[in-house]
PyMOL Python script that loads the backbone (N, CA, C, O; Angstrom):
from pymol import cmd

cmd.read_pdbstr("""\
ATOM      1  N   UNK A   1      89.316 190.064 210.660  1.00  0.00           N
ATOM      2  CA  UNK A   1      89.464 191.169 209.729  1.00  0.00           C
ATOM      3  C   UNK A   1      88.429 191.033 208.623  1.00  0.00           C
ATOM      4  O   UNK A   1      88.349 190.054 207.881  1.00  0.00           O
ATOM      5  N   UNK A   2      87.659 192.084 208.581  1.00  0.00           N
ATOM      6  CA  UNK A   2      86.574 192.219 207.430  1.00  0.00           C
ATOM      7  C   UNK A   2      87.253 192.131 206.296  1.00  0.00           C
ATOM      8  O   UNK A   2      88.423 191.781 206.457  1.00  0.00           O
ATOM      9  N   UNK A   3      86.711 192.455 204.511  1.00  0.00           N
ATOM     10  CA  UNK A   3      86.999 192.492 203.641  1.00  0.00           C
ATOM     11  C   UNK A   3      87.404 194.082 203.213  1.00  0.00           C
ATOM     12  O   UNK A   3      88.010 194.365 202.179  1.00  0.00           O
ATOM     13  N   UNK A   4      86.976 194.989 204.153  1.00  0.00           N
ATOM     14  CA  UNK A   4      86.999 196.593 204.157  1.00  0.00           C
ATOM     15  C   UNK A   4      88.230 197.416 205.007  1.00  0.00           C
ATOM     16  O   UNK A   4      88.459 198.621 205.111  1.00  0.00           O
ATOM     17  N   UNK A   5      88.818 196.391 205.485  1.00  0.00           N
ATOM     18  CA  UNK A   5      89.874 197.191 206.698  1.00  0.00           C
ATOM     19  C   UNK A   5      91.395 196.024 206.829  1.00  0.00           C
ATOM     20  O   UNK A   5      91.672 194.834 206.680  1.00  0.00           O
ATOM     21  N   UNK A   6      91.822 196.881 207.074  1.00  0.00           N
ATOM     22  CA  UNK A   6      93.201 196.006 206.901  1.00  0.00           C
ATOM     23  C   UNK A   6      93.790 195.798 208.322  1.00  0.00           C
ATOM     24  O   UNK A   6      93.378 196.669 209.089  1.00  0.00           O
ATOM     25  N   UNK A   7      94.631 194.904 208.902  1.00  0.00           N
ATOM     26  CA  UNK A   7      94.874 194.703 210.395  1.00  0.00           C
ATOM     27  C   UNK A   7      96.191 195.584 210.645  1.00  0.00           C
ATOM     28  O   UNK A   7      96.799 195.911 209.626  1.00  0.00           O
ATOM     29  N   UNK A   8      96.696 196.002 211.864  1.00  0.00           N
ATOM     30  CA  UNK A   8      97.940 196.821 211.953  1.00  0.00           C
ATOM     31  C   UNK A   8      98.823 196.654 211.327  1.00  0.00           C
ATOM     32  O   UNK A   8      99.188 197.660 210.719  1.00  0.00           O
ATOM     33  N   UNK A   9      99.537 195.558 211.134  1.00  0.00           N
ATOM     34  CA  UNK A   9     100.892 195.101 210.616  1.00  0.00           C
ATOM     35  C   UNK A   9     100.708 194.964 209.044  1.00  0.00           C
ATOM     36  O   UNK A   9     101.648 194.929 208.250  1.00  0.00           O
ATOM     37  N   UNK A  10      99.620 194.904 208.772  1.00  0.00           N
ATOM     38  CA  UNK A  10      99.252 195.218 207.201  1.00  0.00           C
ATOM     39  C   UNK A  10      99.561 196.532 206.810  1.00  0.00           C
ATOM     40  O   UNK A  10     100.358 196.889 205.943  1.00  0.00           O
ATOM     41  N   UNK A  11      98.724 197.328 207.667  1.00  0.00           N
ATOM     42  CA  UNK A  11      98.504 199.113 207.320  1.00  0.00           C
ATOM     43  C   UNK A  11     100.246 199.465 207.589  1.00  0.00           C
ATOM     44  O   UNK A  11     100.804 200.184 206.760  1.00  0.00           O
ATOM     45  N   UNK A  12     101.158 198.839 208.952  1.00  0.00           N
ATOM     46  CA  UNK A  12     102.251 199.480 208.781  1.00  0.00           C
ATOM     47  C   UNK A  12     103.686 198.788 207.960  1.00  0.00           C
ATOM     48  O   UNK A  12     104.844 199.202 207.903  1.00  0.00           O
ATOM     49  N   UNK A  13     103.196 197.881 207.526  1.00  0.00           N
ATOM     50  CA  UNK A  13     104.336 197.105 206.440  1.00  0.00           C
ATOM     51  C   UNK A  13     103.562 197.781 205.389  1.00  0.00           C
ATOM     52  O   UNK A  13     104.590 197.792 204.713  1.00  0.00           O
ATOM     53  N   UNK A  14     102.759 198.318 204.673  1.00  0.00           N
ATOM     54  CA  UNK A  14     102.514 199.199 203.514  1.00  0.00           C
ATOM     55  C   UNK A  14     103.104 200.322 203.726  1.00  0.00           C
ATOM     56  O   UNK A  14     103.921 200.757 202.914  1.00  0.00           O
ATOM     57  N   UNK A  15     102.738 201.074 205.022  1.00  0.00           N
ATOM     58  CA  UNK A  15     102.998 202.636 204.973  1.00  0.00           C
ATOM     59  C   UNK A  15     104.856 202.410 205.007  1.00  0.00           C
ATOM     60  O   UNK A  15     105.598 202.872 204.141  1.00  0.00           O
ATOM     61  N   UNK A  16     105.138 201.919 205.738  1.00  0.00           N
ATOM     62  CA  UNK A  16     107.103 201.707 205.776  1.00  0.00           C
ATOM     63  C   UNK A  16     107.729 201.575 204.055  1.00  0.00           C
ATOM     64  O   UNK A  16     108.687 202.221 203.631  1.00  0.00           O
ATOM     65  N   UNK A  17     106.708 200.328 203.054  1.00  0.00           N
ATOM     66  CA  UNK A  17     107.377 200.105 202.069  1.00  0.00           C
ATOM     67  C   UNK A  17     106.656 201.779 201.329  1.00  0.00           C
ATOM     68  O   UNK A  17     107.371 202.478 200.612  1.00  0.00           O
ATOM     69  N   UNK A  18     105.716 202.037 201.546  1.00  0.00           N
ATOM     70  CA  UNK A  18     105.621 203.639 200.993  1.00  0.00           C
ATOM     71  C   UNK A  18     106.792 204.396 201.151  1.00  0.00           C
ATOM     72  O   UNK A  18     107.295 204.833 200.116  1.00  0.00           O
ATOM     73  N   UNK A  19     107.331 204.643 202.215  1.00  0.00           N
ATOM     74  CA  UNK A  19     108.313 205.409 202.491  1.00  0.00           C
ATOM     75  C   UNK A  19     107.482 206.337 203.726  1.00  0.00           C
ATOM     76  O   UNK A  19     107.791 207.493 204.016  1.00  0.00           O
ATOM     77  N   UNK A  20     106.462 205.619 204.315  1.00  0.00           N
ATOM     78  CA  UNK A  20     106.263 206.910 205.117  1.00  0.00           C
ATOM     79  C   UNK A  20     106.376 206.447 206.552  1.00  0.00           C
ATOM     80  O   UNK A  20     105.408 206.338 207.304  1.00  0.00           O
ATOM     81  N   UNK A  21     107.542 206.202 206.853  1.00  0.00           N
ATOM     82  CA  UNK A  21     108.254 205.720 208.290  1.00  0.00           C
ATOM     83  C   UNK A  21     107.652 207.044 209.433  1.00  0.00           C
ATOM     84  O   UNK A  21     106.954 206.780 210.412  1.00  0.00           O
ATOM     85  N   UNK A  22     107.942 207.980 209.186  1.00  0.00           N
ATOM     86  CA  UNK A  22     108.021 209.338 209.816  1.00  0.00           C
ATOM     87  C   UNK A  22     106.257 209.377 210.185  1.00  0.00           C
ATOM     88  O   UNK A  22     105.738 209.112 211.269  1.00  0.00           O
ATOM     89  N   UNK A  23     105.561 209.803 208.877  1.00  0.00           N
ATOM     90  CA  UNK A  23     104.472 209.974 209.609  1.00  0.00           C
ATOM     91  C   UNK A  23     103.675 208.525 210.033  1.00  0.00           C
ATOM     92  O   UNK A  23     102.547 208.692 210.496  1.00  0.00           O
ATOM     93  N   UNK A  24     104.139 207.177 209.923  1.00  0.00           N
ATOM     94  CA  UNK A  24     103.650 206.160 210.705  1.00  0.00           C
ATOM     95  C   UNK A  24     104.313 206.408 212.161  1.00  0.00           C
ATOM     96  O   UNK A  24     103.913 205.761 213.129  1.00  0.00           O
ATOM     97  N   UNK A  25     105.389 207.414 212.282  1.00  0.00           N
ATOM     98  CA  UNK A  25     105.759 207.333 213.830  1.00  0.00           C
ATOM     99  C   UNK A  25     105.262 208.418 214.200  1.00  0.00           C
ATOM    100  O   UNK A  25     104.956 208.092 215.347  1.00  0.00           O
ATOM    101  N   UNK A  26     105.000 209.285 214.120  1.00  0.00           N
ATOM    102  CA  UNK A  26     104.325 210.799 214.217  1.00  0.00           C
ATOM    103  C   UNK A  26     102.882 210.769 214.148  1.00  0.00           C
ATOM    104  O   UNK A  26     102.294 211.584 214.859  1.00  0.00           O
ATOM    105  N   UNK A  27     101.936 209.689 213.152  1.00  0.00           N
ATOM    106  CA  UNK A  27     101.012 210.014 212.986  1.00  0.00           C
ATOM    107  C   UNK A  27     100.118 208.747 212.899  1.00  0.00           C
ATOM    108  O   UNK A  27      99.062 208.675 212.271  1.00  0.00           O
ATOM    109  N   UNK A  28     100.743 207.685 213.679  1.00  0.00           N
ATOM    110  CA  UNK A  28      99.540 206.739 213.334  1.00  0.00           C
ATOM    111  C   UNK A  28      98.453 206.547 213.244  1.00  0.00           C
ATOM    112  O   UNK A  28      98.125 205.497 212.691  1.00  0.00           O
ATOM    113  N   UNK A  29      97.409 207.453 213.733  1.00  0.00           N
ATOM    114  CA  UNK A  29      96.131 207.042 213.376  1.00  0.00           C
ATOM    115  C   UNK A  29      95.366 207.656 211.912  1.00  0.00           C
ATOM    116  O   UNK A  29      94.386 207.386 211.217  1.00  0.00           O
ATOM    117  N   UNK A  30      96.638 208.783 211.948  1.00  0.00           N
ATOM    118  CA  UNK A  30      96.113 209.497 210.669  1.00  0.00           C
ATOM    119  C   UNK A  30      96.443 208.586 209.300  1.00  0.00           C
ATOM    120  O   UNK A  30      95.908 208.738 208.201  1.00  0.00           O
ATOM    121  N   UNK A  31      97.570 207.500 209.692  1.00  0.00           N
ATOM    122  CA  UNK A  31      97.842 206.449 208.552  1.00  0.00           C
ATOM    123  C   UNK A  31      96.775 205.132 208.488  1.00  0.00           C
ATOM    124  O   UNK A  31      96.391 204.442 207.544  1.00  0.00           O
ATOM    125  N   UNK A  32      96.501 205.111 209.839  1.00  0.00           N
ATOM    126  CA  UNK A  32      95.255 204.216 209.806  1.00  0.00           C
ATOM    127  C   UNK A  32      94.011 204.506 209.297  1.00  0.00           C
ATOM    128  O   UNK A  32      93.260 203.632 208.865  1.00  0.00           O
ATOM    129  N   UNK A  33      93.683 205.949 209.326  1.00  0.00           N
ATOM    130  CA  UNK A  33      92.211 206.228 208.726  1.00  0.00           C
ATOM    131  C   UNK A  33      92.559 206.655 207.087  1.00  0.00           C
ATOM    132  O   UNK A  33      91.622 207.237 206.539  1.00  0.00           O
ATOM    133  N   UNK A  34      93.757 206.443 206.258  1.00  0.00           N
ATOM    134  CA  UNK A  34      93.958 206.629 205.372  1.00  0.00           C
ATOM    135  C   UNK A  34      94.120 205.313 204.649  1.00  0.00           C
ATOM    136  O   UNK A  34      93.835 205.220 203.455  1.00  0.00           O
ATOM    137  N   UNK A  35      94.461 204.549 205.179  1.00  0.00           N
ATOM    138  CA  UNK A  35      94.311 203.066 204.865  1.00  0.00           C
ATOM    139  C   UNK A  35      92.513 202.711 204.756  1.00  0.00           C
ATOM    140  O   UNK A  35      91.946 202.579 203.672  1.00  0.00           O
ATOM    141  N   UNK A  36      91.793 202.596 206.132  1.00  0.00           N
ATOM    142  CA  UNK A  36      90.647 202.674 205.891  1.00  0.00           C
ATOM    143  C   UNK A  36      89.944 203.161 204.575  1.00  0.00           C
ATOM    144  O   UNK A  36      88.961 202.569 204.129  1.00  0.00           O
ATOM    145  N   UNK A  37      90.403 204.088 204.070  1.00  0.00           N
ATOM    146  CA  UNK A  37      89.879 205.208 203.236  1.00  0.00           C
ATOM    147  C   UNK A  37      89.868 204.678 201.749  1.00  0.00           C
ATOM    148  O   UNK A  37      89.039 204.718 200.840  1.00  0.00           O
ATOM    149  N   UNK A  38      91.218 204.134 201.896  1.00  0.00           N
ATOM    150  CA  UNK A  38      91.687 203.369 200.723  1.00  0.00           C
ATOM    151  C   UNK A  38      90.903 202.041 200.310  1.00  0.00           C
ATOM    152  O   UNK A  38      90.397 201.741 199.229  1.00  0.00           O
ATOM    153  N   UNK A  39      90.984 201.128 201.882  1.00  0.00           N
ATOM    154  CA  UNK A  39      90.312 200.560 201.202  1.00  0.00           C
ATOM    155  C   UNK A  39      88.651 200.157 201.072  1.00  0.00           C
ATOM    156  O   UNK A  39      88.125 199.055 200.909  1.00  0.00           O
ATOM    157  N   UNK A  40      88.113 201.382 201.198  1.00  0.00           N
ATOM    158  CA  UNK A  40      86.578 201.819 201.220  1.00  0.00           C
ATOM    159  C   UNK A  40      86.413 202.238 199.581  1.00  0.00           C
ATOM    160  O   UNK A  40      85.367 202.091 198.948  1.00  0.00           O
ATOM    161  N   UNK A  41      87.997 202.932 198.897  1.00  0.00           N
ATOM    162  CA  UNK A  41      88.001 203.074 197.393  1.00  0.00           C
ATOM    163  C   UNK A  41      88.317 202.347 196.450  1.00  0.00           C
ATOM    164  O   UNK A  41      88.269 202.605 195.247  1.00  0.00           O
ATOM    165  N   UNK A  42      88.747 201.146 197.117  1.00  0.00           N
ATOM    166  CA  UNK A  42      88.576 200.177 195.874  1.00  0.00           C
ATOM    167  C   UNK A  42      87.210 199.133 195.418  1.00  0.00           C
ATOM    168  O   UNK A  42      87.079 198.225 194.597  1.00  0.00           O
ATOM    169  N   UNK A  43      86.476 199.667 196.228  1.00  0.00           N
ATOM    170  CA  UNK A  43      85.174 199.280 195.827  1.00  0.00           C
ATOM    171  C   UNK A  43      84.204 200.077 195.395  1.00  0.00           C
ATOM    172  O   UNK A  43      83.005 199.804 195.445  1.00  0.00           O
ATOM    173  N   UNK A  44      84.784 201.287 194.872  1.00  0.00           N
ATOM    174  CA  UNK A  44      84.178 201.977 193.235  1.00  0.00           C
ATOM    175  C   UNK A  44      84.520 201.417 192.078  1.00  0.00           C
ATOM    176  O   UNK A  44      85.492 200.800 191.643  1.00  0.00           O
ATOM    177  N   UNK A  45      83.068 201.929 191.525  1.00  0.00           N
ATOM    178  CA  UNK A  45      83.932 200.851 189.811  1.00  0.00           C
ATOM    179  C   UNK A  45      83.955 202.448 189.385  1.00  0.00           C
ATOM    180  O   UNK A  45      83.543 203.542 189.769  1.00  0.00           O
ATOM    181  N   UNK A  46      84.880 201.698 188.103  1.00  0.00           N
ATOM    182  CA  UNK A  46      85.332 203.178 187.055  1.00  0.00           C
ATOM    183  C   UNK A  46      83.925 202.916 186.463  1.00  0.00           C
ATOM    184  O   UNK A  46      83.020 202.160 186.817  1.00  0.00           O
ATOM    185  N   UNK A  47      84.055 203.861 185.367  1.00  0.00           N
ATOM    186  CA  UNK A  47      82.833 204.635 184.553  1.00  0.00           C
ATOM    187  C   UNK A  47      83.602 203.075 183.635  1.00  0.00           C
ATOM    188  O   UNK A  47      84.742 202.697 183.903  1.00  0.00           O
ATOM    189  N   UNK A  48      82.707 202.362 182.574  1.00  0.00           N
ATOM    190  CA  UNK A  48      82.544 201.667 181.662  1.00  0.00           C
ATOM    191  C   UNK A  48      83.191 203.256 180.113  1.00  0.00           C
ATOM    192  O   UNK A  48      83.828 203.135 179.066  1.00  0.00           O
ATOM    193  N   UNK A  49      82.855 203.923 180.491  1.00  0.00           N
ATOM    194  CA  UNK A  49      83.357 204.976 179.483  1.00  0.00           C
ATOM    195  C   UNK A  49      84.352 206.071 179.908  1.00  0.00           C
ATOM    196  O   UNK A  49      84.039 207.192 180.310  1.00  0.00           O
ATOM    197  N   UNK A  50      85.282 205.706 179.798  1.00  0.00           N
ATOM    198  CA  UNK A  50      86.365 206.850 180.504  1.00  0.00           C
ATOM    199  C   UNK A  50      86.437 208.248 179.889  1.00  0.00           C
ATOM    200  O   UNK A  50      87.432 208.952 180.058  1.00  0.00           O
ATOM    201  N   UNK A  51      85.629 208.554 179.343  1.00  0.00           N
ATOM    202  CA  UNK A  51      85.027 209.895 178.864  1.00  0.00           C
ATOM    203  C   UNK A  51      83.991 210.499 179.858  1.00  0.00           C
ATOM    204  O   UNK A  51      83.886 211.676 180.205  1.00  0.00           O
ATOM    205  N   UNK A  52      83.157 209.285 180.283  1.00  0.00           N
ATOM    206  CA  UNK A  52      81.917 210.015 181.009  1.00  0.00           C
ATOM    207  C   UNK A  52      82.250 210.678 182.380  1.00  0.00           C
ATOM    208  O   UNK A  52      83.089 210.345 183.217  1.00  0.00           O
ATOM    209  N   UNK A  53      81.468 211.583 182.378  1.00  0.00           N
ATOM    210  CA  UNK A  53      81.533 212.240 183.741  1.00  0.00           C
ATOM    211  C   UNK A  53      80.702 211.463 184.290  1.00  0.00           C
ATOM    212  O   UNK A  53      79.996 210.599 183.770  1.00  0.00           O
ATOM    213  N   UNK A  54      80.840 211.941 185.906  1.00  0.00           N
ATOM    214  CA  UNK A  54      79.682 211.455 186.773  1.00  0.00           C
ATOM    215  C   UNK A  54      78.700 212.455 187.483  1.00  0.00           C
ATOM    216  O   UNK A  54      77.804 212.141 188.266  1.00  0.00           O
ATOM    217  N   UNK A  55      79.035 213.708 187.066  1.00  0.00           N
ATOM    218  CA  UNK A  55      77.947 214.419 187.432  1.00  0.00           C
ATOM    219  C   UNK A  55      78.197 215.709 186.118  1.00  0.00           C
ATOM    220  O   UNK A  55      79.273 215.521 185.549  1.00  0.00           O
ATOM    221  N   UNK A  56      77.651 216.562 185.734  1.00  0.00           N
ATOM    222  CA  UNK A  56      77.684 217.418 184.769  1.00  0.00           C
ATOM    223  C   UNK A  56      78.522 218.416 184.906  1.00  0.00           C
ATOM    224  O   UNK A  56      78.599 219.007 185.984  1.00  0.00           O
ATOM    225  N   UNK A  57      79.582 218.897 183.411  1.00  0.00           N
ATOM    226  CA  UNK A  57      80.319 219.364 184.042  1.00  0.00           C
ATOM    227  C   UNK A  57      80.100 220.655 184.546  1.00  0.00           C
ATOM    228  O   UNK A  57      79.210 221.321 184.018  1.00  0.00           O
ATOM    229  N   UNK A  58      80.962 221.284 185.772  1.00  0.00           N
ATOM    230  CA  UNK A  58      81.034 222.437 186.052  1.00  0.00           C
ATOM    231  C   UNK A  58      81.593 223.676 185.133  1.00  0.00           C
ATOM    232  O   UNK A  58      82.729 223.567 184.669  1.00  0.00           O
ATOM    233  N   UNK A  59      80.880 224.756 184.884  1.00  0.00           N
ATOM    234  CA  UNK A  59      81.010 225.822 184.259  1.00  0.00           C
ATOM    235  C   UNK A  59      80.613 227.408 184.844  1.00  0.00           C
ATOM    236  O   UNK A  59      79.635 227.802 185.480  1.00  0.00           O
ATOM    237  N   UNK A  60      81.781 228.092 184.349  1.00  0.00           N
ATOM    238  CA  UNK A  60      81.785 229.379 185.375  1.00  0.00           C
ATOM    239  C   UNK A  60      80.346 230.093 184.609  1.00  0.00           C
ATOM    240  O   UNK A  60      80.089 230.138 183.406  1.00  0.00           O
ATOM    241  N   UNK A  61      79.692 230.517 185.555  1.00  0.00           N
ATOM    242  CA  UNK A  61      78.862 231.439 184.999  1.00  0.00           C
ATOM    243  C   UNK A  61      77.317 230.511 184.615  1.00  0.00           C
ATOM    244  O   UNK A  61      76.239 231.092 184.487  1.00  0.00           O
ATOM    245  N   UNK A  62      77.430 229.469 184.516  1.00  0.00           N
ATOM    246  CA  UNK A  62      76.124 228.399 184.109  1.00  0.00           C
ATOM    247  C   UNK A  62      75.296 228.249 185.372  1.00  0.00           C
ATOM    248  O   UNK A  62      75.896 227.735 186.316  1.00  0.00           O
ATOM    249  N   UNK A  63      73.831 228.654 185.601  1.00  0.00           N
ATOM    250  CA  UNK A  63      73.594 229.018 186.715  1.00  0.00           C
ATOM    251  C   UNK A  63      73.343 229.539 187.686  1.00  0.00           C
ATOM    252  O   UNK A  63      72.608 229.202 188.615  1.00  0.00           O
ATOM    253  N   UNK A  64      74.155 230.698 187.467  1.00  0.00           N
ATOM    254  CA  UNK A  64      74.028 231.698 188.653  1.00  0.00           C
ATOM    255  C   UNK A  64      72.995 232.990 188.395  1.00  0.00           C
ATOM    256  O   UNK A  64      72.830 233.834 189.275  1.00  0.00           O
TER     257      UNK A  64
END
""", "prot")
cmd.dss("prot")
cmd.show_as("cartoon", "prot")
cmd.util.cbc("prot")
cmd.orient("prot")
């Protein structure tokens, strides 16, 4: 197991203590590529300024 992906019994002892029994039985792969997903996002860092944006903000009409 890499540092990026989690092994089965990881991904489904999380999704069960989530509460999501149903769609781990209905939907496993869609819980597996959501796990993936997850943990592909904890290797963003936050902004050092929790004010800053990361791209400029959007405004109706600026632009067009």
């Amino acid at each position: 197991m890499d540092r990026q992906t989690m092994d089965k019994s990881t991904v489904e002892l999380l999704a069960r203590r989530a509460g999501l029994d149903k769609a781990l039985a209905d939907h496993p792969e869609d819980v597996a590529a959501a796990a993936a997903q997850a943990a592909v996002a904890r290797r963003i860092k936050a902004p050092a300024d929790p004010r800053a944006e990361p791209w400029p903000p959007m405004r109706a009409g600026d632009g067009l």
